[in-house]
N, C-alpha and C positions, 0 to 999 in steps of 0.2 A: 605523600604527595609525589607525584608524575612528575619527573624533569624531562624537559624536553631540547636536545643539543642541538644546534645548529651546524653547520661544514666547518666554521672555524673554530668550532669547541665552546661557545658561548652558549649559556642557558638561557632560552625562551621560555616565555610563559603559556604555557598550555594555551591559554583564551588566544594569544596571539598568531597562534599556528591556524592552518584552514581547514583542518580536518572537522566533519561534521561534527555534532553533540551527539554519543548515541543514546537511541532508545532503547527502553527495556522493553522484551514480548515474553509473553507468555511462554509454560506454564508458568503461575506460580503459588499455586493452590493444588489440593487434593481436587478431583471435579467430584468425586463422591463423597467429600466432605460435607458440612454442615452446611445451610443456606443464609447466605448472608443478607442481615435487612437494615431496615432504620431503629438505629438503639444501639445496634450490636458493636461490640468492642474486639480490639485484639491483633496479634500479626496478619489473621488471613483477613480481615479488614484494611489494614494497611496493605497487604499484597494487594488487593482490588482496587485503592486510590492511588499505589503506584501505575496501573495497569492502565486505568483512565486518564492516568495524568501523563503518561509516555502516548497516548494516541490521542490526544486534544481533547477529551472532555472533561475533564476536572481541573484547576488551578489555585487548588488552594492545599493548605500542606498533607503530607502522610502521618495523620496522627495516631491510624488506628480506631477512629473512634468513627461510627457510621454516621453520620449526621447530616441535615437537610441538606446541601451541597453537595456529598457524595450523591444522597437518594435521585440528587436531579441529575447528575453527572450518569448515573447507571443508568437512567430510564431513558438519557438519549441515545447512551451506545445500545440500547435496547430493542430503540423502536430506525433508529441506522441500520441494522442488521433485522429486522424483522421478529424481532421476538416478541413474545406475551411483555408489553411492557408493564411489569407491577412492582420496581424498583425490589426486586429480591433475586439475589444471586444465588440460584442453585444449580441444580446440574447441569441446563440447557445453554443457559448464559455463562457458566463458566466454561463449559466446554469449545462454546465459540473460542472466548478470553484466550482458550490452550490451545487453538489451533493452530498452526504455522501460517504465518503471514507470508504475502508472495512478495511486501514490502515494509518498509520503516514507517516508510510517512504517515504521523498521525491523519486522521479520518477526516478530522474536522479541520485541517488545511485544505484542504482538495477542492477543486470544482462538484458539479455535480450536474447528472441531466435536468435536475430540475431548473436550473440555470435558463434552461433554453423555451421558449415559448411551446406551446400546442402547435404540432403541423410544422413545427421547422427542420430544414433539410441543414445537413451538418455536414459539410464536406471535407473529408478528409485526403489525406496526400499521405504516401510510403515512401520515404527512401531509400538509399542502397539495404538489402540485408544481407546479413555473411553468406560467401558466396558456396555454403556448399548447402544450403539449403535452395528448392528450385524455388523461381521467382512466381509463376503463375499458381503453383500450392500454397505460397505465401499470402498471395493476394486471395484466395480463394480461404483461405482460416481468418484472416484477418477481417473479411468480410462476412463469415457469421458469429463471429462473437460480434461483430455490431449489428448484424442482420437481427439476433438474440434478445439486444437489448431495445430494439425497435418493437419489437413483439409486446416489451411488456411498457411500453412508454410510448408516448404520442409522440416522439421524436424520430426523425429519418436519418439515413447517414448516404452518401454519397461517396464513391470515390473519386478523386479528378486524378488525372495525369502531372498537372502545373502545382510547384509547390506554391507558386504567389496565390492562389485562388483558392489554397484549403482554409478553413477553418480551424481544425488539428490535424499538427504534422508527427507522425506517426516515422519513429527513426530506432536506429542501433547506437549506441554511444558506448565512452568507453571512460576511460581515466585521463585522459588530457584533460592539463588544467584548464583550456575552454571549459570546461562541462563543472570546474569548481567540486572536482572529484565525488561528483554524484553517483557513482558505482564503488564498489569495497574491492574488486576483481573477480575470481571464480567464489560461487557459493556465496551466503549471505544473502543481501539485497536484487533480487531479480529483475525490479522493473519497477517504474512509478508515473505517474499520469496528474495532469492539471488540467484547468480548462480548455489549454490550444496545443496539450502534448501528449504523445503518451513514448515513454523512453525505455527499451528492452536496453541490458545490460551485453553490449557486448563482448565481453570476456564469460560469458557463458554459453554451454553448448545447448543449441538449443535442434529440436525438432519435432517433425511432424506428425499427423494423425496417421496411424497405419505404419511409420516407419519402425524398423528396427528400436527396440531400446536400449541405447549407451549409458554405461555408468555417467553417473552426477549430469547429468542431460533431463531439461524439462520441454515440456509438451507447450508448444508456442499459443496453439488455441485456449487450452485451459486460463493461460497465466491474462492474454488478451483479454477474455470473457471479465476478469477482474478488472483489468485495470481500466476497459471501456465504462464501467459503470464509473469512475470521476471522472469522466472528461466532463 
């Protein structure tokens, strides 16, 4: 058990501290391993209901044992990410499972476009971004990863100027307790997005299409392109 001390030497109870719950990501499977279905027993069974159950779709326990519950649990994270939904875990679908996420937050929290009506216009607002990245390339990335997702959905995006008149307000945040320490600092968690947000980690370095590449530095378009698909 984790003891947890406070300033004046007093032990806190873990639950009572504010530090998030983590999740577990992936790997945690061979991906060329056996393909997993309904029936099948064993750890890499259990590996795959811990995996659903860290990213919102499954809530019932890690027994190891595949059974109707998990079967429905896979075919959502399935047909979530576009894959052949046929509740059988084999290369494709684990391979997603192994991929590096750009964040923590299970899937099935999130907002989503489908949220929003046919034909609605989504306006969004930028705040300051760190200042050594330029502001008009800023706007100009941040506006085709939603330009992107306009393409493949009957939803529009809009930029405004005025933060009272967006929709989602699109920011840099950091680890001040305002924020209820939604960032871990450098490395880890990148960014994470809700119906009226989408929040880059600022203690990361971040840049552009075309620029130089610096150690432990990610590409701001790439990571946007994800996380516009929960708003």
């Amino acid at each position: 058990r984790v003891a947890v001390v406070d300033e004046l030497g007093a032990v806190v109870p873990p639950e009572a501290t504010p530090l998030p719950k983590p999740l577990l990501v992936g790997p945690f499977f061979e991906v060329e391993g056996m393909a997993l279905a309904l029936g099948g027993k064993g750890s890499e069974v259990r590996h795959l209901q811990e995996y659903l159950q860290s990213t919102g779709y499954y809530n019932g326990p890690c027994t190891g044992e595949f059974d109707a519950s998990t079967d429905a649990a896979l075919k959502a994270f399935q047909e979530y990410y576009n894959l052949k939904v046929d509740g059988i875990a084999g290369r494709v679908t684990k391979g997603k499972m192994s991929e590096t996420r750009n964040d923590f937050q299970p899937d099935t929290t999130r907002g989503s476009l489908l949220q929003w009506p046919t034909g609605t216009t989504v306006r969004y607002w930028v705040g300051v971004n760190p200042g050594y990245l330029d502001r008009p390339a800023v706007l100009d990335e941040l506006a085709r990863a939603f330009d992107a997702w306009s393409e493949v959905t009957a939803v529009k995006f809009q930029h405004v100027q005025a933060e009272a008149e967006a929709d989602v307000h699109v920011q840099w945040v950091d680890l001040g307790l305002d924020q209820k320490l939604a960032f871990d600092g450098p490395g880890g968690e990148l960014a994470n997005a809700g119906k009226d947000f989408i929040h880059f980690d600022a203690a990361e370095r971040w840049r552009l299409q075309g620029s130089p590449s610096v150690p432990n530095s990610f590409e701001l378009q790439v990571v946007a392109l994800h996380e516009v698909g929960h708003v």
